[in-house]
N, C-alpha and C positions, 0 to 999 in steps of 0.2 A: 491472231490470224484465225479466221473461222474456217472450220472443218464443218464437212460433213458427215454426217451419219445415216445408219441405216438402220430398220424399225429392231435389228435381231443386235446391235448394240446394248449394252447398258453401261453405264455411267458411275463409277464410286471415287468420292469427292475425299480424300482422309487431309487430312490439317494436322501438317506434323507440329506437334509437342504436346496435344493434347492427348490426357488420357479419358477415355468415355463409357462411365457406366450406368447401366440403365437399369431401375431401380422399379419390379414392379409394385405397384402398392399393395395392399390388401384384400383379398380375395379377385386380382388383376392377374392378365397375362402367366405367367407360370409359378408366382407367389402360391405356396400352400394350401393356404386357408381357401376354406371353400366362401363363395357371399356370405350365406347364411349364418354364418359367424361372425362375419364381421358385423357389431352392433353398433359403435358409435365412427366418429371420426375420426376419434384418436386412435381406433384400432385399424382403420382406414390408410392411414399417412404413418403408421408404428417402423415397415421396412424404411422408408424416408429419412424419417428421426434415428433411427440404431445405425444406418450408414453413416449419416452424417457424425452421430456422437463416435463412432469409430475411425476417424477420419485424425489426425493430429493438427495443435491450433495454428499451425505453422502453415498450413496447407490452405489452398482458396476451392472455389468450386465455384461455376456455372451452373445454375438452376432451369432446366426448360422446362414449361407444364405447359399444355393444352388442354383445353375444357374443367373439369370442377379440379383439376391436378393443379390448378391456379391457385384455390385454396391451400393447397397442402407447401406449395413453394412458398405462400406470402406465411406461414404459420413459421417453415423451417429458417426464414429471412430474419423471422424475430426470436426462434431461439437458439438461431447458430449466427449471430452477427460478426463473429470475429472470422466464421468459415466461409460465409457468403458473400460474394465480392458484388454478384450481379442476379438480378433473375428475368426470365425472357420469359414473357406471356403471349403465346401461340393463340391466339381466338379461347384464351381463355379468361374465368372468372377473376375479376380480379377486385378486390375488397379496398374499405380506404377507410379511413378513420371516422368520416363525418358520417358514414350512412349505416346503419342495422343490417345484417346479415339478409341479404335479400327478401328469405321467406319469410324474412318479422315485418317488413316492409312493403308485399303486396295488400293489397286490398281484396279480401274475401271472394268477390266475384271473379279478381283476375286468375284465381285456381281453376274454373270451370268446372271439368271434370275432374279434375285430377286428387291424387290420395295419399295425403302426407301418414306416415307412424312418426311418431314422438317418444323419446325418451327421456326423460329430466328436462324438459323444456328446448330440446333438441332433435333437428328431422332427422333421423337413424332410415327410410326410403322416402322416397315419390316415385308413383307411378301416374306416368303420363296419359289422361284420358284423351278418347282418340276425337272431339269435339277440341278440346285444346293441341292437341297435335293439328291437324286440319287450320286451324285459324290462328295459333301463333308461331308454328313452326315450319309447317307445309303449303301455305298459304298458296305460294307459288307455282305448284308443280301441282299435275293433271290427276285428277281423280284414281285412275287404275296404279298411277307412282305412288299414290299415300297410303291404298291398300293393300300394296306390296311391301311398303314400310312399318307400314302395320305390324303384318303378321312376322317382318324380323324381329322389330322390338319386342 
């Protein structure tokens, strides 16, 4: 039966038997480490991996990532397979066997402006130049929105 509501409602949806914890990664959310420490991947997705290795084999888990957090669920998929039941990809990265890690994959010009660091044969940042922002990410939206996006990023 639909209800209505009113703008000064809000809405919280719980789903009894599950239990839900939220795992921030590396230099995320309220995790410790500052970015600038964090230097590779695997220091990146490290909270990820020591929850799950703390977890007992008996136990299952849901995985949700959205954006490059896609990586780090498809990585804990393959080395927690007896813990991981399912994983949900929210509009994020998601890898597959047949293709190279994106950035081995593009083509030199499709970088535009933008500014990889490398370590061990590994992107450790990208920063997004704002010619590549404008033409493959903001394409859409009005001039005065892109340089308001800008100066967030």
């Amino acid at each position: 039966m639909p209800t209505t509501t009113t703008t000064t409602q809000k809405h919280l949806v719980l789903v009894h038997g599950y239990c839900v914890s939220a795992v921030d990664l590396g230099g995320s959310g309220v995790h410790p480490s500052r970015l600038e420490e964090i230097a590779t991947f695997a220091d990146y997705i490290q909270p990820l991996l020591q929850f799950l290795d703390s977890l007992s084999t008996d136990e299952r888990v849901v995985l949700v990532g959205h954006s490059y957090a896609g990586l780090a669920i498809s990585l804990a998929m393959e080395r927690f397979p007896q813990i991981v039941s399912v994983a949900v990809f929210i509009t994020a990265y998601m890898p597959n066997y047949m293709d190279p890690p994106y950035f081995k994959s593009l083509k030199p010009e499709m970088y535009m402006d933008c500014r990889f660091t490398f370590k061990n044969g590994s992107p450790t940042s990208a920063e997004l130049g704002d010619s590549y922002l404008a033409t493959m990410m903001y394409q859409n939206c009005q001039p005065e929105v892109r340089s308001t996006l800008y100066v967030i990023m």
